[in-house]
C-alpha positions in Angstrom: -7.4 2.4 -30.6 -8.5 2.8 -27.5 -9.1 0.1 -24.0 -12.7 0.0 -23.0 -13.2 -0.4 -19.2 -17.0 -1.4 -17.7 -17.2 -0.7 -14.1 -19.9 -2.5 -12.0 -22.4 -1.4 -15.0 -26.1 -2.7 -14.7 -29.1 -1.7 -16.4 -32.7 -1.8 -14.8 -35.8 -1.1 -17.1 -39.3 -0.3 -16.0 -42.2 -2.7 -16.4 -46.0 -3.1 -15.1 -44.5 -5.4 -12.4 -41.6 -3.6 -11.1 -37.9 -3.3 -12.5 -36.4 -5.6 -14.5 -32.7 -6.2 -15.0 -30.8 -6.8 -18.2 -27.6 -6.0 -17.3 -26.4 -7.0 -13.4 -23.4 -5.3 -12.1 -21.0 -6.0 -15.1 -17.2 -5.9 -14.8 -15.2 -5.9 -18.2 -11.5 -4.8 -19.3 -10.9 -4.8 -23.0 -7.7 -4.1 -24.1 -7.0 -1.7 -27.0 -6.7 -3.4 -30.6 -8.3 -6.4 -28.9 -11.4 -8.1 -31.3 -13.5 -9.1 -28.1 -17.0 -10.7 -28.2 -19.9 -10.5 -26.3 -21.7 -14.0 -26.5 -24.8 -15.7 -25.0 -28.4 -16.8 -25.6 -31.1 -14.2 -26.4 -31.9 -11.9 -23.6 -28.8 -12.4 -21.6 -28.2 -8.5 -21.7 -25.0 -8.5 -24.4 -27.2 -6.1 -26.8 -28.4 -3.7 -24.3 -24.6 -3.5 -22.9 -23.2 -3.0 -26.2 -26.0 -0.1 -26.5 -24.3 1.3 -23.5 -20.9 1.6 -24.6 -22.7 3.4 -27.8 -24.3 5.6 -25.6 -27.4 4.8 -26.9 -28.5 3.8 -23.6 -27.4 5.1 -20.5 -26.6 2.6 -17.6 -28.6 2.8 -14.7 -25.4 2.0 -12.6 -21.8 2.2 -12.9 -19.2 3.6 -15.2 -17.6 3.0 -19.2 -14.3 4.5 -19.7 -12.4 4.6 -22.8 -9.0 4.4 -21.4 -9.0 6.8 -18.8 -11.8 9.4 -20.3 -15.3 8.6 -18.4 -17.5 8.1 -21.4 -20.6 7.1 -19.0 -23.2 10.0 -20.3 -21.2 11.0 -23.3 -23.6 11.5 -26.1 -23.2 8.9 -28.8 -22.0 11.4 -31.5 -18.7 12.2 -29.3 -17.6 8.6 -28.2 -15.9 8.1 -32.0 -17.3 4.8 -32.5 -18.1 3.2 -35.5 -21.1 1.4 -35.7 -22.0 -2.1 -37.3 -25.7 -3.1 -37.8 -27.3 -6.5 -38.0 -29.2 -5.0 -40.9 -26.5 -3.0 -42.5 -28.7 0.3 -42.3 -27.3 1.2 -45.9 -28.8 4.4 -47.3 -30.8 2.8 -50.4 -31.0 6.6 -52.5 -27.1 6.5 -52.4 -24.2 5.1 -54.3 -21.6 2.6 -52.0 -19.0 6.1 -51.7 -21.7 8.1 -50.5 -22.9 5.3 -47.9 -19.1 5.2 -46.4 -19.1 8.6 -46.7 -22.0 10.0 -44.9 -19.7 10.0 -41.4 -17.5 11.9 -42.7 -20.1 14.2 -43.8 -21.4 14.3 -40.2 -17.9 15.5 -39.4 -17.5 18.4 -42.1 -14.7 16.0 -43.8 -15.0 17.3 -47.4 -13.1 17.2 -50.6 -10.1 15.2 -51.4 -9.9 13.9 -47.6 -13.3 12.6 -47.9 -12.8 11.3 -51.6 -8.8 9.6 -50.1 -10.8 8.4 -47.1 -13.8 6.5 -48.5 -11.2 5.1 -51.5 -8.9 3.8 -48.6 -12.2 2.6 -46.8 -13.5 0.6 -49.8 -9.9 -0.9 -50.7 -10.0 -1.9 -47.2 -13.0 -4.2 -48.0 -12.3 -5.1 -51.5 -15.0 -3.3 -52.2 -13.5 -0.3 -54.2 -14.5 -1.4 -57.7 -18.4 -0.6 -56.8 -18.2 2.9 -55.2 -20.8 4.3 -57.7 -23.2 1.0 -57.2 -26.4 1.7 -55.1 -27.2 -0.8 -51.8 -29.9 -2.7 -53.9 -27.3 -4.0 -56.6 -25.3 -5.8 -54.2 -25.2 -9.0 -52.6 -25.7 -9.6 -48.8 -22.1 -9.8 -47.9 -21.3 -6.7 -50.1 -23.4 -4.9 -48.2 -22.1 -5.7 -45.0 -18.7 -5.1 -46.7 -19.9 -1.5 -47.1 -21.0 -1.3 -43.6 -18.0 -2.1 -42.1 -16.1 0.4 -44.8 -18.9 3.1 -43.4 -17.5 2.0 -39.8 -13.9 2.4 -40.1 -14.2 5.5 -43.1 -13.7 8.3 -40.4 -11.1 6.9 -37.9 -13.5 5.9 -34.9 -11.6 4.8 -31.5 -13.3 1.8 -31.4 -16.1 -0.5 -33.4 -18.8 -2.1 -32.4 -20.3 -5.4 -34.6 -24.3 -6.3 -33.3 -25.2 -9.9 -34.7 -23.4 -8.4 -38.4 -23.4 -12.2 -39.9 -26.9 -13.3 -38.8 -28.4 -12.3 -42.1 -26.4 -14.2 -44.5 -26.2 -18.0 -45.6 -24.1 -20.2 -43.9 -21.2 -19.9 -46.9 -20.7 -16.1 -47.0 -20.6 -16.1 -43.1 -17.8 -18.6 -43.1 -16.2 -15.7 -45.5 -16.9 -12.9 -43.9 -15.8 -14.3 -40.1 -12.0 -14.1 -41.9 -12.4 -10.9 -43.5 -14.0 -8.6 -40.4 -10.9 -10.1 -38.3 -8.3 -9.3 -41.3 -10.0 -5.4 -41.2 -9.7 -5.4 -37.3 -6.3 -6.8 -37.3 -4.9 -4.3 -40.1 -6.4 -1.5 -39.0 -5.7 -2.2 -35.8 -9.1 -1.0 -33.7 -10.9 -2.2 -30.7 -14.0 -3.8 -31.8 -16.3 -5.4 -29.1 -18.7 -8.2 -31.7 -22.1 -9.7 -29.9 -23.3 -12.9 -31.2 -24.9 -16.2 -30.2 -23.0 -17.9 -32.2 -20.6 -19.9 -30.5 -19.0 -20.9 -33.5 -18.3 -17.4 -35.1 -16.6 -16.3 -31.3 -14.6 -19.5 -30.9 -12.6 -18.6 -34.6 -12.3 -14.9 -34.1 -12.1 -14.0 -31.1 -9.3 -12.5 -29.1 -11.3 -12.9 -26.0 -15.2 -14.1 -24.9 -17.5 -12.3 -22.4 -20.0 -15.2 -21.5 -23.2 -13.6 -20.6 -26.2 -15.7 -18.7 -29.9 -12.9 -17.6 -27.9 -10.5 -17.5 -25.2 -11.5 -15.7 -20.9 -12.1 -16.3 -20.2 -16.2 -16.2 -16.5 -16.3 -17.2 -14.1 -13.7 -19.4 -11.2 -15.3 -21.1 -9.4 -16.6 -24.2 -11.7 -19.0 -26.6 -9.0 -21.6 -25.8 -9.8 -21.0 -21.6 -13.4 -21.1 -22.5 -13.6 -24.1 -24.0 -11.0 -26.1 -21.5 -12.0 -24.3 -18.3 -15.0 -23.1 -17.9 -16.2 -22.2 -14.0 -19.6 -23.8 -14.2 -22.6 -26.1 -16.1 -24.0 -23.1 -18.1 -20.4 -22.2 -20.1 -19.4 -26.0 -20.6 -22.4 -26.7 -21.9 -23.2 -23.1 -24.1 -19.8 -23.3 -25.8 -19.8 -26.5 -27.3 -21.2 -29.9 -26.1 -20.2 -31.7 -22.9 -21.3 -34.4 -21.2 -21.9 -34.2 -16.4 -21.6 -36.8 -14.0 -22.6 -35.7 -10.6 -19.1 -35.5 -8.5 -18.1 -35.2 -5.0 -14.8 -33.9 -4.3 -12.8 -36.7 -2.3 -9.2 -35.1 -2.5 -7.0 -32.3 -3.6 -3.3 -31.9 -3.7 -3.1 -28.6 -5.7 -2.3 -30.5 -8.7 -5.0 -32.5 -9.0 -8.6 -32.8 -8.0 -10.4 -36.5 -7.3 -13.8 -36.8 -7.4 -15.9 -39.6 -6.7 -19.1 -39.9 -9.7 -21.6 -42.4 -10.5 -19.3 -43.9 -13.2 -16.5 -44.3 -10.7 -13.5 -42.2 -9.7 -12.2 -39.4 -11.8 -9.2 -37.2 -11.7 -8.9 -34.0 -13.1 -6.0 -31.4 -13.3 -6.7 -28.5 -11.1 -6.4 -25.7 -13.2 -10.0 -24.0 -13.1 -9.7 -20.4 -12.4 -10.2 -18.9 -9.1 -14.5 -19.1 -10.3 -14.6 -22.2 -9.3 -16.2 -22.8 -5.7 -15.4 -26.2 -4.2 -17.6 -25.7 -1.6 -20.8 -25.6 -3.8 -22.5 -28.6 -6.0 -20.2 -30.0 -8.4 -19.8 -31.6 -11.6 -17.4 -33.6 -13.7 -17.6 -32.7 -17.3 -16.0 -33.6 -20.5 -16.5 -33.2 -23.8 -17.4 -35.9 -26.4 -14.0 -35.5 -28.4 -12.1 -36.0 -25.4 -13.6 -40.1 -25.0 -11.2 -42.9 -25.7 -12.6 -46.4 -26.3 -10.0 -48.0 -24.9 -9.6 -52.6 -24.5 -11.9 -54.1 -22.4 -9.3 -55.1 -19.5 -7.5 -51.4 -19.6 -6.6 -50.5 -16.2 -5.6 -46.8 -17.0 -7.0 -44.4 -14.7 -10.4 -42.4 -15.3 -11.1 -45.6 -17.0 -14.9 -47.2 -16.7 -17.3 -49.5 -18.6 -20.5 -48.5 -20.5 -22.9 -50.1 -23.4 -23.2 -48.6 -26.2 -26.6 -47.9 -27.0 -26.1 -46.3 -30.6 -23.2 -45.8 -33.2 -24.3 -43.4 -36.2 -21.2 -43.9 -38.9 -20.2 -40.4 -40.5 -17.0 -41.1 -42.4 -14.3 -38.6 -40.2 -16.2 -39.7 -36.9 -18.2 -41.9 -35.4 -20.9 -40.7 -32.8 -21.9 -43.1 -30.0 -24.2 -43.3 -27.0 -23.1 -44.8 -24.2 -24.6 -45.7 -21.1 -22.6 -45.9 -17.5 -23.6 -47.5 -14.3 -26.0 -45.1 -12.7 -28.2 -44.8 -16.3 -26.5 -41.8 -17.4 -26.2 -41.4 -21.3 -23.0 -40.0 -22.2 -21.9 -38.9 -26.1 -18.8 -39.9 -27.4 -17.0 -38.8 -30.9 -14.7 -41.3 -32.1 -12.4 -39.7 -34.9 -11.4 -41.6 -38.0 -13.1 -44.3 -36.9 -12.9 -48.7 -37.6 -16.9 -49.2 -39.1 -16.6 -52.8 -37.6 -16.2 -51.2 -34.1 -19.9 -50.5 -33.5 -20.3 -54.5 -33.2 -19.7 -54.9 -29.8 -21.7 -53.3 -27.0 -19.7 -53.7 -24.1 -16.9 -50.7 -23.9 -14.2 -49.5 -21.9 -13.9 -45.2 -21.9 -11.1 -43.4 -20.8 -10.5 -39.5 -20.3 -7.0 -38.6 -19.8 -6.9 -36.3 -16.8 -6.1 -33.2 -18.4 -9.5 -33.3 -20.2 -11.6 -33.9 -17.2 -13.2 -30.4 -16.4 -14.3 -30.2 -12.7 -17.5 -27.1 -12.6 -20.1 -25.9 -10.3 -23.8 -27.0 -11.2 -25.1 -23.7 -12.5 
């Protein structure tokens, strides 16, 4: 177990028109035993800076420190981590022991330690039963059983998981999210996952590392994430919001009142420090977070719309709604009244807390 620091790390890569940045200036903690993801869109930089706290790739600024040990230009082989590959990288000539073995043959671990080792390894993963099975008689997700088992075989300080679910159906994924956060959890090791998957972070993460060209958006809990994120990018990347333009019209350190083109909102202040009041702003909230309220409610953050649409899916109902200034908004009505889609005219209400006040980038 080990805490990963990343001090003002970039990483700058020739091309035929000048330099190119991946990785700009990147500030992380990671605290030991933590299951921490690294999560954007493609080419927002979370491979390459996983790469660098392998030491496959060597930043062009700044400093990685496992706890208090400067691992910056360590060589890969003497950083103790285990590695997890989106393509398992199983060894197709061996059997399943040899495969979780072969890092311990690396590091002249031999006889009954290797044997006790790999056995523990496998049992780990369930996966002790096929130790003399070859790569090629197993299924997806028992291979990337075995590559985690290869990961954790020799006792690394840390783990580190690049896209390890993106190759299998939809099912074992939902399966194998539970069991690589049972294996962190019980064996207690810092793994740092990347993925794109907003889904797979929000269910097993300890904490999120939101990455937008290369650049940090927000670090915090999935719960902070989801509820206050500082700007447009993260409310809409981790889940699905709906902005109205807002200008900010008072603040009592409680509370924020803005003034959009659906009327006058109020939101709880509890954005962190991110957030700039000074810049653009916008009022967002997420389609779970609508009430259809009566017509002649005169709760606050109340305002009228007409509906547009109403698709009926049993446990919800969807619904587009349009507000004064044109704007389409999406609401989710759960458990939903099928006679409700009748009317057009409706009221919507979001309760202050879920009114989430970001800056329009």
């Amino acid at each position: 177990m080990v805490a990963i620091h990343i001090q003002n790390v970039s990483k700058r890569f020739e091309q035929p028109t000048g330099l190119f940045t991946a990785v700009d200036n990147v500030n992380l903690s990671i605290p030991s035993g933590a299951l921490f993801f690294l999560l954007g869109p493609s080419g927002c930089g979370k491979t390459t800076l996983l790469r660098m706290i392998a030491g496959f790739s060597l930043p062009s600024d700044g400093h990685i420190r496992f706890d208090d040990q400067d691992m910056t230009f360590v060589p890969p082989y003497k950083r103790d981590t285990g590695m997890v590959f989106q393509s398992y990288a199983l060894w197709p000539h061996m059997t399943i022991g040899d495969n979780v073995g072969f890092g311990l043959d690396v590091r002249k671990i031999k006889g009954q330690e290797r044997s006790r080792r790999i056995n523990q390894a496998l049992e780990l993963v369930q996966m002790a039963h096929l130790r003399d099975r070859k790569p090629n008689q197993l299924s997806g997700g028992q291979q990337q059983r075995v590559a985690l088992a290869r990961a954790v075989a020799f006792g690394p300080k840390c783990m580190l998981l690049d896209e390890p679910l993106s190759n299998l159906d939809a099912k074992l994924r939902l399966e194998m999210r539970a069991e690589i956060r049972r294996i962190c959890k019980e064996t207690g090791i810092t793994a740092i996952y990347v993925t794109h998957d907003q889904k797979e972070a929000l269910s097993m993460a300890d904490g999120i590392a939101v990455m937008k060209l290369g650049v940090l958006q927000q670090q915090g809990t999935p719960s902070q994430l989801y509820r206050q994120p500082v700007n447009r990018f993260v409310a809409d990347f981790i889940g699905e919001s709906n902005f109205l333009p807002a200008t900010l019209t008072h603040t009592n350190g409680k509370t924020l009142t803005v003034q959009t083109p659906a009327g006058t909102l109020t939101a709880l202040h509890t954005q962190s420090s991110a957030l700039s009041l000074t810049a653009k702003l916008l009022a967002a909230f997420r389609p779970e977070a609508i009430q259809l309220v009566p017509l002649d409610s005169t709760a606050p953050n109340t305002f009228p719309g007409t509906r547009l649409s109403s698709t009926y899916l049993g446990e919800i109902a969807e619904h587009l709604i349009q507000v004064a200034d044109g704007t389409t908004i999406k609401v989710f009505e759960l458990n939903p009244l099928a006679e409700n889609a009748a009317s057009p005219q409706v009221t919507l209400h979001i309760p202050p807390e879920n009114v989430m006040i970001v800056n329009d980038s």
